[in-house]
KOLVEXMAR-737031 format. One record per residue (C-alpha): x, y negated, z; residue in one letter; residue number from 0. Coordinates in nm, 3 decimals, decimal comma. Layout:
LUMMAR         X         Y         Z   aa     i
LUMMAR         X         Y         Z    A   NUM
...
//
This chain:
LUMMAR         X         Y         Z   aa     i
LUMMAR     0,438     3,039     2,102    X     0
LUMMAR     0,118     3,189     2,000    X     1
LUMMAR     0,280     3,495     1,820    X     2
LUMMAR     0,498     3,581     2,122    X     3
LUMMAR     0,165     3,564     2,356    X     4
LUMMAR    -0,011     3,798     2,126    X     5
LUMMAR     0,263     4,013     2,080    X     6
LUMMAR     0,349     4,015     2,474    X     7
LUMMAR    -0,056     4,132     2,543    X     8
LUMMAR    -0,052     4,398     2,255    X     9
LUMMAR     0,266     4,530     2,463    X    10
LUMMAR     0,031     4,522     2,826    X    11
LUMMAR    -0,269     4,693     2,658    X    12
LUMMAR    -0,059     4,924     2,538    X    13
LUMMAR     0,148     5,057     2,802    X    14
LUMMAR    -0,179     5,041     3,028    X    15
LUMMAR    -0,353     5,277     2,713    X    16
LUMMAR    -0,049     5,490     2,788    X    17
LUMMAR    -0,078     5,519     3,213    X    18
LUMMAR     0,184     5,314     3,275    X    19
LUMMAR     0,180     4,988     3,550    X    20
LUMMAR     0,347     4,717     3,345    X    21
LUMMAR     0,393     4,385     3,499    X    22
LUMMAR     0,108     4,104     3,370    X    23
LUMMAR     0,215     3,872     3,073    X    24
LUMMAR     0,369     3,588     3,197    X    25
LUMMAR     0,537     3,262     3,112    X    26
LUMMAR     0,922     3,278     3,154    X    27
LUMMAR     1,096     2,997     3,305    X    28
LUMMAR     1,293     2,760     3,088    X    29
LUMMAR     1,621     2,972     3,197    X    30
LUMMAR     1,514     3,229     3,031    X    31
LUMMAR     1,360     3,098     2,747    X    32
LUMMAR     1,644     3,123     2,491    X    33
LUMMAR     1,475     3,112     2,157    X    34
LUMMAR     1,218     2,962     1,967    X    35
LUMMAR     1,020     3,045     1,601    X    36
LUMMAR     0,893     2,865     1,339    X    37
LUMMAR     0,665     3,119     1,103    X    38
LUMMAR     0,773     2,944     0,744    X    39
LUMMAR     0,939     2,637     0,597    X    40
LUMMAR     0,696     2,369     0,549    X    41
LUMMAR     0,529     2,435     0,910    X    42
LUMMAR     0,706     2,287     1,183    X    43
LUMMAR     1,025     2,306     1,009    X    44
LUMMAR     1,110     2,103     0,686    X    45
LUMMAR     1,398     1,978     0,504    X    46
LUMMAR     1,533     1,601     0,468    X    47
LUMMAR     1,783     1,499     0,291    X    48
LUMMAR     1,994     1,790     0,380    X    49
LUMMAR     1,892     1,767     0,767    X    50
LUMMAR     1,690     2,020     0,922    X    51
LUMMAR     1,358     1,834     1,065    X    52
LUMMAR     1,184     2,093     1,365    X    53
LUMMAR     0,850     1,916     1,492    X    54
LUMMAR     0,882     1,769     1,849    X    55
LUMMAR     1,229     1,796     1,820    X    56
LUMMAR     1,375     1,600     1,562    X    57
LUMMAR     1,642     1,631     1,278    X    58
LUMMAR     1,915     1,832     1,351    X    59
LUMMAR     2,250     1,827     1,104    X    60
LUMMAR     2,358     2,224     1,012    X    61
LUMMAR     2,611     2,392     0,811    X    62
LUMMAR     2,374     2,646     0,596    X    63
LUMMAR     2,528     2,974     0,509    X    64
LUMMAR     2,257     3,020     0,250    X    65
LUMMAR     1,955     2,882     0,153    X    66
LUMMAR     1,642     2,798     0,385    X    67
LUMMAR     1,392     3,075     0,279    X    68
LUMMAR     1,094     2,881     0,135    X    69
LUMMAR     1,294     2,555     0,003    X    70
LUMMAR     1,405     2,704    -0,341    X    71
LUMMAR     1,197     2,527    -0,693    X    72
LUMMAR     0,893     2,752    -0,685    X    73
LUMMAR     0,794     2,611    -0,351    X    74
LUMMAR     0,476     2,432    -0,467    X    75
LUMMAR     0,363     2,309    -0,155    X    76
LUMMAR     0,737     2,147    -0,098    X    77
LUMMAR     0,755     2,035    -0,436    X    78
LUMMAR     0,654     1,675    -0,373    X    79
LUMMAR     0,862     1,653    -0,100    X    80
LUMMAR     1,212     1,810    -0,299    X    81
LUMMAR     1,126     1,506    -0,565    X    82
LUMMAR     1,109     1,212    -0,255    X    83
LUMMAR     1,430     1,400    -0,072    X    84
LUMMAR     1,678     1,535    -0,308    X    85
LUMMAR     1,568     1,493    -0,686    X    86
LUMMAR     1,798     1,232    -0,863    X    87
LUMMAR     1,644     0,914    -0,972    X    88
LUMMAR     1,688     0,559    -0,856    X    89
LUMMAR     1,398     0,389    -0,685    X    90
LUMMAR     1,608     0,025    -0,780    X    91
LUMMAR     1,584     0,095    -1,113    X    92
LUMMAR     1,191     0,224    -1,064    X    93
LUMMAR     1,152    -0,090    -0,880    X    94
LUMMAR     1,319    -0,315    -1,198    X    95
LUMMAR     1,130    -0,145    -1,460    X    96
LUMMAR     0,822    -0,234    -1,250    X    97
LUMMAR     0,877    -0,546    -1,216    X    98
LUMMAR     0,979    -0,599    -1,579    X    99
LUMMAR     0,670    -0,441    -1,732    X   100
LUMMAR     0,439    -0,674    -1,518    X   101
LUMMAR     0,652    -1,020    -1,601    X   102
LUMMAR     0,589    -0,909    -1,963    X   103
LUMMAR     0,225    -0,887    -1,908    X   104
LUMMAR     0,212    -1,181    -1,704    X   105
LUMMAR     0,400    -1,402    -1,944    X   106
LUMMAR     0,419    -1,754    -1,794    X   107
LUMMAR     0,073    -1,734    -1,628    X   108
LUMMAR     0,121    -1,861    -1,269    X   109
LUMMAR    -0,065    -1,640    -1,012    X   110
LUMMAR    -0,211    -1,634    -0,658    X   111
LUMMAR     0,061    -1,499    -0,418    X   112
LUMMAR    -0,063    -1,346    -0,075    X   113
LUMMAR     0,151    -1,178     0,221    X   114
LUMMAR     0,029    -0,948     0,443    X   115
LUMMAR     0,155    -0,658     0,654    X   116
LUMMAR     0,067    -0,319     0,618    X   117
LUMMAR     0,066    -0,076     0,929    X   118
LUMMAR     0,052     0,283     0,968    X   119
LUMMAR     0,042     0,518     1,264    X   120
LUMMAR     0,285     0,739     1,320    X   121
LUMMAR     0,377     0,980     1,594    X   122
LUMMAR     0,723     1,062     1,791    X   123
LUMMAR     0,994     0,857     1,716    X   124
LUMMAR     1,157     1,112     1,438    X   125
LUMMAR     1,063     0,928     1,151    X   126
LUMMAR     1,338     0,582     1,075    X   127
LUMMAR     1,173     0,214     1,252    X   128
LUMMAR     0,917     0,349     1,390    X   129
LUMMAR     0,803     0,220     1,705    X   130
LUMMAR     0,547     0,050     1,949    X   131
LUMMAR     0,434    -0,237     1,753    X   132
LUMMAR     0,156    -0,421     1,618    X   133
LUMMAR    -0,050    -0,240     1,368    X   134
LUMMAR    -0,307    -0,434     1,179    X   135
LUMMAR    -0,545    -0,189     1,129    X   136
LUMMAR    -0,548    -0,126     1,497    X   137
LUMMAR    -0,590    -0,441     1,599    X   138
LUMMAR    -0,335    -0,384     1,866    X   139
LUMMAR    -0,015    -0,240     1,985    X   140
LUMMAR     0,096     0,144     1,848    X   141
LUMMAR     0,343     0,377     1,758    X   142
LUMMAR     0,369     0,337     1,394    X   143
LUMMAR     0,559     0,188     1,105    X   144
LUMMAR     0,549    -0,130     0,913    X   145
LUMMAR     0,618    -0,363     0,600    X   146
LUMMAR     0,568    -0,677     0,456    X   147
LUMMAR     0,378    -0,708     0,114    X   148
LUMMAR     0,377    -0,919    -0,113    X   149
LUMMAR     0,103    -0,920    -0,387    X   150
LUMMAR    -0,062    -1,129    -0,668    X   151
LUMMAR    -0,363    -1,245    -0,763    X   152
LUMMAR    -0,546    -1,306    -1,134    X   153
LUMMAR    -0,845    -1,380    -1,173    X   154
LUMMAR    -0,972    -1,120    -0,917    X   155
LUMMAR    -0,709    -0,846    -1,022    X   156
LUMMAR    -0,523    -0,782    -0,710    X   157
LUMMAR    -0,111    -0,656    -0,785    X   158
LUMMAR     0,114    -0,548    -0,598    X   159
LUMMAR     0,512    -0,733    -0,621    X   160
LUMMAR     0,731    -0,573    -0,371    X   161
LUMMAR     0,747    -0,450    -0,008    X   162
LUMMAR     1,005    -0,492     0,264    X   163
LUMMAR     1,034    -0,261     0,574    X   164
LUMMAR     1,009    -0,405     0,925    X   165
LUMMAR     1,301    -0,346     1,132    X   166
LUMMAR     1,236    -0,316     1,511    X   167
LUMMAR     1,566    -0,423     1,664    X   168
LUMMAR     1,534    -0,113     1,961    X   169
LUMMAR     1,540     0,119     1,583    X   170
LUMMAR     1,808    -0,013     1,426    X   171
LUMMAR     2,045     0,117     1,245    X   172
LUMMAR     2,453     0,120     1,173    X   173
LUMMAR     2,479    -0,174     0,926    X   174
LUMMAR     2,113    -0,299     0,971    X   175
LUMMAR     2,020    -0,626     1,030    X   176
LUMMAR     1,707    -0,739     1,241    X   177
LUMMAR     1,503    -0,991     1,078    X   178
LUMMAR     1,132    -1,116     1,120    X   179
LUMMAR     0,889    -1,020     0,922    X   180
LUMMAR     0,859    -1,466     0,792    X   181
LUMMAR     1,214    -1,417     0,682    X   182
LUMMAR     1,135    -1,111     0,480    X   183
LUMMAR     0,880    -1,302     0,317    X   184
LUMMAR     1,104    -1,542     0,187    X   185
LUMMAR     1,337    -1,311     0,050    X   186
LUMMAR     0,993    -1,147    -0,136    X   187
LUMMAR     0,936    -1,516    -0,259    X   188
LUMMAR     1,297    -1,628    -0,394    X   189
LUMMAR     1,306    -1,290    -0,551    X   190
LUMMAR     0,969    -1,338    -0,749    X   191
LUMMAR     1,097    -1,655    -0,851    X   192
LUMMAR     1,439    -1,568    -0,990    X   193
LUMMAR     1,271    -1,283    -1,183    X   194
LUMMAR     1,058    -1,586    -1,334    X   195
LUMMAR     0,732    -1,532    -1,197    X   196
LUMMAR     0,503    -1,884    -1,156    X   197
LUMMAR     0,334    -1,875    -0,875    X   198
LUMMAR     0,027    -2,070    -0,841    X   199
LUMMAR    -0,043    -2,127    -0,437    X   200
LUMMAR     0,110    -1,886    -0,179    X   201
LUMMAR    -0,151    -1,761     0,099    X   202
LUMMAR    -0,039    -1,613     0,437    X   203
LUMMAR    -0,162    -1,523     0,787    X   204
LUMMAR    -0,132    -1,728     1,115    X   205
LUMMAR     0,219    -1,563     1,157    X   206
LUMMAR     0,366    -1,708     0,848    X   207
LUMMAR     0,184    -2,052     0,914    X   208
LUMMAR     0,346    -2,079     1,251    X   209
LUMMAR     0,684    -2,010     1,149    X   210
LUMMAR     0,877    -2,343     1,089    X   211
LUMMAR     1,128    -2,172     0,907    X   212
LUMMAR     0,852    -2,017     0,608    X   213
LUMMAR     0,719    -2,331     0,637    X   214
LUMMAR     1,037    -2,493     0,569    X   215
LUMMAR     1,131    -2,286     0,250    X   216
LUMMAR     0,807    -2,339     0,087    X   217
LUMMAR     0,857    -2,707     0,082    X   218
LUMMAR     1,250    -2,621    -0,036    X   219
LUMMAR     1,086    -2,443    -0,346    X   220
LUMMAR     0,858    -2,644    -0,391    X   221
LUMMAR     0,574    -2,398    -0,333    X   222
LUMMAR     0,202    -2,545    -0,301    X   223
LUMMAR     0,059    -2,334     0,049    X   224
LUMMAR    -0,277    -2,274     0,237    X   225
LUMMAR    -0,185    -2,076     0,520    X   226
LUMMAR    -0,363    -2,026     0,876    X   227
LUMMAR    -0,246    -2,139     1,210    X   228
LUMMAR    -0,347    -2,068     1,591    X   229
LUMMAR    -0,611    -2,257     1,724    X   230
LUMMAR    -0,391    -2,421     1,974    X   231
LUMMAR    -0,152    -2,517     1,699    X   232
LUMMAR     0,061    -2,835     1,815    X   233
LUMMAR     0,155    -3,155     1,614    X   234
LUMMAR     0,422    -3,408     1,726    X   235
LUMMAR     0,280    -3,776     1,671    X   236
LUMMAR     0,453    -4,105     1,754    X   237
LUMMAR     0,364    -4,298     2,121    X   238
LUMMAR    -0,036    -4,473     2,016    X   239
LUMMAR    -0,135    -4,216     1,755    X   240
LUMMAR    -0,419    -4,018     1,786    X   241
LUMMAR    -0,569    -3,705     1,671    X   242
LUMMAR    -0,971    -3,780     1,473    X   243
LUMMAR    -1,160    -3,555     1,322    X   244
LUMMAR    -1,415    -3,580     0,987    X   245
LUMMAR    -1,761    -3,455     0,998    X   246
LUMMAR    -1,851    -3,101     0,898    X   247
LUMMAR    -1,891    -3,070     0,569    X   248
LUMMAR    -2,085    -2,781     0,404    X   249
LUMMAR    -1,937    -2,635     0,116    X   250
LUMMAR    -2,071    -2,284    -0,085    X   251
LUMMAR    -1,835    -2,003    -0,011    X   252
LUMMAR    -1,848    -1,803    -0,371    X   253
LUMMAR    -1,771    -1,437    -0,328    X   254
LUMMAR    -1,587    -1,237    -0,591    X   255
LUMMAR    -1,951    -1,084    -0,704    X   256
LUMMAR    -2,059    -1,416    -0,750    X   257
LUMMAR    -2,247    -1,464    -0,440    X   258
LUMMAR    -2,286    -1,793    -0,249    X   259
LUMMAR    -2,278    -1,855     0,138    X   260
LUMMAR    -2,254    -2,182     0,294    X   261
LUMMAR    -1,954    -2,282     0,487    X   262
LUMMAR    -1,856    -2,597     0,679    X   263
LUMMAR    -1,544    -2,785     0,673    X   264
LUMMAR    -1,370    -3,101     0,866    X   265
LUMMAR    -1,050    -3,233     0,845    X   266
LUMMAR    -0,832    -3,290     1,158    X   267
LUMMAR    -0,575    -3,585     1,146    X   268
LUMMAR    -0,290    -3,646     1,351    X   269
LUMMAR    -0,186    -4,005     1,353    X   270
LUMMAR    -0,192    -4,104     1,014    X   271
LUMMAR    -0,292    -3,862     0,686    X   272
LUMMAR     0,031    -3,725     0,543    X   273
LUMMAR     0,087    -3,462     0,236    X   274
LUMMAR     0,075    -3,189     0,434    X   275
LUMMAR    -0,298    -3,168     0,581    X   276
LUMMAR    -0,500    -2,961     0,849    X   277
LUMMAR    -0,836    -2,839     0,805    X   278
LUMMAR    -1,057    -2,626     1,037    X   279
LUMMAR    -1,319    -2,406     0,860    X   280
LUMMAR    -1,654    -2,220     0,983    X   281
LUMMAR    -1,978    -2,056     0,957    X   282
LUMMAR    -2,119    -2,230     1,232    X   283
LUMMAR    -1,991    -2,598     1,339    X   284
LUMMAR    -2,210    -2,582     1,665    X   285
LUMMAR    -2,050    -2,297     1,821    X   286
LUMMAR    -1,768    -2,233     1,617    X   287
LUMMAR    -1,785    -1,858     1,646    X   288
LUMMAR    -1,372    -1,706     1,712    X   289
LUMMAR    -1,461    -1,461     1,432    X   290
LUMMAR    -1,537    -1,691     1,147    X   291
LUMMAR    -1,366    -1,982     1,260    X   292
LUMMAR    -0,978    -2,047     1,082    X   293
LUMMAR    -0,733    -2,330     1,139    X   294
LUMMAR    -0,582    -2,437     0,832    X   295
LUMMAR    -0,217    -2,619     0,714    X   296
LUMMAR    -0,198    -2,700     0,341    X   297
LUMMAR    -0,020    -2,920     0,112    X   298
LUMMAR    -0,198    -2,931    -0,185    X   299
LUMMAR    -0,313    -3,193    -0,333    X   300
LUMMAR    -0,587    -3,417    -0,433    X   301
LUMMAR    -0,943    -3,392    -0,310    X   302
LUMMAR    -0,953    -3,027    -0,229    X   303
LUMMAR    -1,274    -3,028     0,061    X   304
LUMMAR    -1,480    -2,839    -0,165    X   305
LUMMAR    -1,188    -2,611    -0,273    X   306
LUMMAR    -0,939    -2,508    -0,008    X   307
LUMMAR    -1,197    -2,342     0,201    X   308
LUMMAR    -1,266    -2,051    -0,133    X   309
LUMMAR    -0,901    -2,072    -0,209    X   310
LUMMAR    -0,808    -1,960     0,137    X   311
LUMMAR    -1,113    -1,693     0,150    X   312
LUMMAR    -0,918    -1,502    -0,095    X   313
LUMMAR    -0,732    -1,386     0,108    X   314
LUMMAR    -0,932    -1,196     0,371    X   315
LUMMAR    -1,077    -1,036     0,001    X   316
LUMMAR    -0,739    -0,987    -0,127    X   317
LUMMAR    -0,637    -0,793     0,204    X   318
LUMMAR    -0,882    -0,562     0,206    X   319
LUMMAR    -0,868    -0,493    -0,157    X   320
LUMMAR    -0,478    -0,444    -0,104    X   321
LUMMAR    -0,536    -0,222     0,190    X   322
LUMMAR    -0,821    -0,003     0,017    X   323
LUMMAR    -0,624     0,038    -0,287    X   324
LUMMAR    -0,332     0,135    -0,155    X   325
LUMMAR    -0,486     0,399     0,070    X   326
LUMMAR    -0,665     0,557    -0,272    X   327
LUMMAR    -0,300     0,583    -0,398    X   328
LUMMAR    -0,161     0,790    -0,057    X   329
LUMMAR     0,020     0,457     0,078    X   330
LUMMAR     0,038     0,630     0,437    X   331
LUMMAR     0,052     1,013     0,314    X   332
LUMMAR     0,421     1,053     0,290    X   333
LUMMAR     0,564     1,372     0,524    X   334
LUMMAR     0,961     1,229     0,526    X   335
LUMMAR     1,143     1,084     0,801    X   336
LUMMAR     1,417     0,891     0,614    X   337
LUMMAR     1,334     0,549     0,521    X   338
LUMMAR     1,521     0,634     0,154    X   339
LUMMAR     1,283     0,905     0,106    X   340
LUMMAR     0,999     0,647     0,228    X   341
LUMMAR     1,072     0,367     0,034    X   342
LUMMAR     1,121     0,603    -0,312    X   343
LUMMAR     0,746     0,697    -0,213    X   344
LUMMAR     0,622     0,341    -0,189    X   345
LUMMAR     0,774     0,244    -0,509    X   346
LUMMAR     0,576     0,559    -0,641    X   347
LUMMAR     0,245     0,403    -0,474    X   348
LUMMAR     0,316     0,025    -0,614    X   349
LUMMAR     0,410     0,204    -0,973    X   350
LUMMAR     0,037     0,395    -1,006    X   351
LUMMAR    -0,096     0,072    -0,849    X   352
LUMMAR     0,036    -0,157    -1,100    X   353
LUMMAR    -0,068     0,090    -1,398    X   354
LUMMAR    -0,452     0,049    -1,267    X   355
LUMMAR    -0,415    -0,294    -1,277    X   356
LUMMAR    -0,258    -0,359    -1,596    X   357
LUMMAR    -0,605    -0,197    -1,760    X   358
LUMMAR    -0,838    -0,475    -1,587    X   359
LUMMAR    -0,969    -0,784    -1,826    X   360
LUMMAR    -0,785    -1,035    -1,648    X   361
LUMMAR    -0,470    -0,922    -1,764    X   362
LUMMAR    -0,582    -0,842    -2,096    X   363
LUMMAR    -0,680    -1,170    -2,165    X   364
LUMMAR    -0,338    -1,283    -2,147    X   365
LUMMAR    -0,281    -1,129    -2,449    X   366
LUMMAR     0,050    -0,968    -2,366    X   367
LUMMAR    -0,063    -0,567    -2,402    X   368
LUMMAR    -0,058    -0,318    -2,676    X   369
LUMMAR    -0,400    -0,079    -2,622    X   370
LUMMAR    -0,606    -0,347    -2,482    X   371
LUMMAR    -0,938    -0,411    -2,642    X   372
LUMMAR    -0,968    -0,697    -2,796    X   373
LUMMAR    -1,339    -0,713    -2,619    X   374
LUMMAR    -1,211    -0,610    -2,296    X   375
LUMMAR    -1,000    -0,960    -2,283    X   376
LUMMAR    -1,343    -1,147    -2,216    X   377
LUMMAR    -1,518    -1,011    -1,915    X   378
LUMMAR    -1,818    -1,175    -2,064    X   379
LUMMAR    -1,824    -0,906    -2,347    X   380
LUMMAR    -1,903    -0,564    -2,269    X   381
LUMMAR    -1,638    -0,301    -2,367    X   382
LUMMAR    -1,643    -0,125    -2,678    X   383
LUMMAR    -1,819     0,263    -2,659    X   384
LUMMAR    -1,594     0,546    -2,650    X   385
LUMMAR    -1,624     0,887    -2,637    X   386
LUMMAR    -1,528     0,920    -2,332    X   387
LUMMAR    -1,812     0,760    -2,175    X   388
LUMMAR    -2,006     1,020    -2,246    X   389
LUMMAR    -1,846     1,222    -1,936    X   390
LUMMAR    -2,157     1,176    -1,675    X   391
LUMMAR    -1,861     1,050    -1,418    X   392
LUMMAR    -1,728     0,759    -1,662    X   393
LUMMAR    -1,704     0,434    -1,546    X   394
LUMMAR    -1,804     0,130    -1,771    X   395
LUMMAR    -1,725    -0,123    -1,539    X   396
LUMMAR    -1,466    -0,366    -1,503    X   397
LUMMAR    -1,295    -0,333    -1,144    X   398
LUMMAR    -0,992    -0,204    -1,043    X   399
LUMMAR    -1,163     0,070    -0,847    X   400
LUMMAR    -1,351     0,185    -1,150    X   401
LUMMAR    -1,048     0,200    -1,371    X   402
LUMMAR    -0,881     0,405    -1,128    X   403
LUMMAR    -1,133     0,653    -1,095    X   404
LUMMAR    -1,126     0,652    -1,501    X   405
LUMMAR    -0,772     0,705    -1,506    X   406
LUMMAR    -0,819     0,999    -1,252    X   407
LUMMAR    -1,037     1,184    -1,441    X   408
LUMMAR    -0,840     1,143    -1,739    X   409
LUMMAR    -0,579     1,325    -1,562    X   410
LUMMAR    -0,847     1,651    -1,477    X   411
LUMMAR    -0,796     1,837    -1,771    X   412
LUMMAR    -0,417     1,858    -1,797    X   413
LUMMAR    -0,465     1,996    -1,451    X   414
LUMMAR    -0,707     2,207    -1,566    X   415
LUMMAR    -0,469     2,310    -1,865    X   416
LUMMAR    -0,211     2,419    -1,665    X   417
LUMMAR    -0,404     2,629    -1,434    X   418
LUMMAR    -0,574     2,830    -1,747    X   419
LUMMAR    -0,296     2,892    -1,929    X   420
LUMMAR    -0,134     3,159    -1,717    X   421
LUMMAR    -0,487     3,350    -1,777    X   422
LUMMAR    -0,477     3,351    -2,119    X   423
LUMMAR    -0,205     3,666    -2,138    X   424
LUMMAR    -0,498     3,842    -1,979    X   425
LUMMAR    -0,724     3,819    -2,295    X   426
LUMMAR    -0,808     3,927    -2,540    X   427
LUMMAR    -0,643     3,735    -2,914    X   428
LUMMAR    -0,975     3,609    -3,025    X   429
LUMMAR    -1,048     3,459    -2,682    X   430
LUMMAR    -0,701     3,384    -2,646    X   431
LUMMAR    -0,764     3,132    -2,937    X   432
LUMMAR    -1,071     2,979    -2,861    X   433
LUMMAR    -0,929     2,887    -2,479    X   434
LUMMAR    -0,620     2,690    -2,689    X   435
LUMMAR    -0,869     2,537    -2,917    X   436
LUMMAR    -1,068     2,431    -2,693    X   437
LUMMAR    -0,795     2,282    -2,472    X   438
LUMMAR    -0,664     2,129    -2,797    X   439
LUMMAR    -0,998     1,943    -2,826    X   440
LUMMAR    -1,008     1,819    -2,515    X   441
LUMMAR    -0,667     1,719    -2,546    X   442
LUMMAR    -0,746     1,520    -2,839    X   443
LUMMAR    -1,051     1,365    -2,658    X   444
LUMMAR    -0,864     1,204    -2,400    X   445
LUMMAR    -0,615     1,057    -2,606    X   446
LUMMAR    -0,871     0,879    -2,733    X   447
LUMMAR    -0,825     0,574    -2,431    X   448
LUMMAR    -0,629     0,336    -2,528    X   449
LUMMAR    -0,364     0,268    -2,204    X   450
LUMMAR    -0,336    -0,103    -2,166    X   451
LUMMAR     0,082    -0,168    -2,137    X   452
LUMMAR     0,316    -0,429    -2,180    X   453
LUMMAR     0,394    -0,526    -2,548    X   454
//
């Protein structure tokens, strides 16, 4: 649009230059309007999956007579894209392997397993189940995409299990089949558990808690639960029964950095105590504030005041951890309309995701890894020195933020590497060498770290 305007002025000015009375630049009606431009592949115009993808428009099926000028190997910019479109690989089998490598780290240590959804914006309705929905983030109602996660817990290790896509039932699709985002969850948890994963205590939003159906298959597995519930949450009780409270009990909230803040906690009964228990939990029993106030369903066991109030603060910790890590890793950066082409780029995200978190103490301590320090199993003992740590940027500590950011500079200098070595044809021999010894050195240096994987 812009082009033709300039192109329609330099055409005025010059006809005026010339003494001739042209007619002012205008905009033509839609009727005569019978074309339209896109300047190069990549901008407004992109491939998927063999459809042709033009911004505000949508994909559009063709019969190519030859290639799209722009899409061919060397595209750089595209390359990312070709690999989530068109490149053959199987994101099942990506998925398996995944899965595979963290069961053998895990061995038969039961974890933490929390559900959450993960929303993200998106615009126009091109891209597959997208739609107007609630996006967590957002706090409210937009156009955007979502799925269900499912992730564990060890120790404070967060890592991530598997994802599901939620299906709007105005998006779906020839052979879909609309389900809520509780019953998605239990296909996440009867997965985990045929693959032989122990699971510990499952922990899950007011949606999950008010679903009778989760509810119901928890108690069919045999799964121990804390979940949350609406505060006008409804019990049936038999003709004479009534509802009693406890008195507020403090308790000290411990933070993941070891921190302490005090919380209070009372336990609401509904005709007589059964297995499954309710518990209502706060920073401030005189006004119970909507912010910090939760409603609580559990069925675990045993004497568990001073306990199920930190067991469920895990996961408000464990959700933002989730979130933050997964928008390091480009959870949300993904330019493909296809849900195929999405989903292979999730399964990328949860792959670099699990490979941060199988460096963390936690898991090392399990004993199950081949490069983990023997050191680096206690978090008590500080890790070993290593050369690398002499890189001002080097991170000694033990989170999975900081072994990210170690494993992302460890990547720099192959990056580096391959942007030097089309410059070394423009030296001289000597100089030549020392840019490949040097490189070699480096090289060396950073295989130095020992990668923490599955045995």
């Amino acid at each position: 649009m812009l082009t033709r305007l300039d192109r329609a002025f330099q055409a005025f000015f010059r006809w005026v230059k010339a003494g001739e009375t042209p007619g002012y630049p205008r905009f033509q009606g839609a009727n005569r309007y019978t074309s339209f431009t896109y300047m190069q592949y990549g901008n407004g115009a992109t491939l998927d999956n063999g459809y042709l993808v033009l911004s505000t428009i949508g994909r559009l099926a063709v019969h190519w007579s030859r290639p799209l000028a722009g899409t061919t190997v060397h595209a750089d910019p595209q390359a990312l894209h070709h690999f989530l479109a068109q490149a053959e690989w199987s994101v099942e089998a990506v998925h398996t392997q995944r899965l595979a490598l963290l069961r053998q780290a895990l061995g038969e240590t039961p974890f933490i397993l929390g559900l959450d959804e993960t929303g993200d914006r998106k615009k126009g309705h091109t891209t597959d189940y997208v739609a107007s929905q609630y996006i967590g983030n957002l706090h409210g109602l937009a156009n955007g995409i979502v799925s269900v996660n499912a992730y564990g817990v060890l120790d404070t290790t967060t890592f991530p299990l598997l994802f599901r896509v939620f299906k709007p039932a105005s998006r779906l699709k020839p052979g879909d089949v609309a389900k809520s985002k509780p019953q998605l969850a239990i296909e996440m948890i009867e997965e985990r558990l045929a693959l032989g994963f122990g699971l510990r205590v499952v922990l899950a939003d007011s949606l999950y808690g008010e679903s009778g159906p989760f509810i119901a298959a928890l108690h069919r597995l045999h799964l121990p639960y804390v979940v949350a519930l609406r505060s006008n949450h409804g019990v049936w009780m038999l003709p004479g029964q009534r509802i009693r409270q406890t008195r507020w009990r403090p308790f000290a909230r411990v933070f993941t950095d070891g921190s302490r803040e005090q919380r209070f906690l009372r336990e609401t009964i509904s005709g007589t105590r059964h297995s499954v228990r309710y518990f209502q939990l706060t920073t401030d029993p005189a006004t119970l504030p909507p912010e910090t106030t939760w409603d609580l369903m559990t069925n675990l066991p045993g004497k568990i005041e001073q306990t199920v109030g930190n067991t469920f603060g895990l996961r408000t910790w464990i959700e933002y951890g989730f979130k933050h890590a997964k928008d390091d890793l480009g959870w949300a950066d993904y330019r493909v309309t296809d849900y195929a082409n999405s989903e292979r780029w999730w399964e990328l995200v949860m792959s670099a995701y699990t490979l941060v978190s199988l460096q963390s103490p936690a898991v090392a301590a399990l004993g199950h890894l081949v490069g983990a320090s023997p050191t680096a199993a206690s978090p008590q003992v500080p890790p070993p020195s290593t050369p690398l740590a002499a890189h001002p940027a080097w991170d000694t500590s033990t989170g999975w933020k900081h072994s990210f950011n170690n494993l992302r500079l460890l990547l720099q200098p192959y990056v580096w590497t391959c942007l030097l070595l089309p410059w070394r044809h423009l030296l001289s021999p000597p100089h030549t060498q020392a840019v490949q010894t040097g490189l070699a050195a480096l090289g060396s240096l950073v295989n130095t770290f020992r990668l923490a994987l599955p045995t």
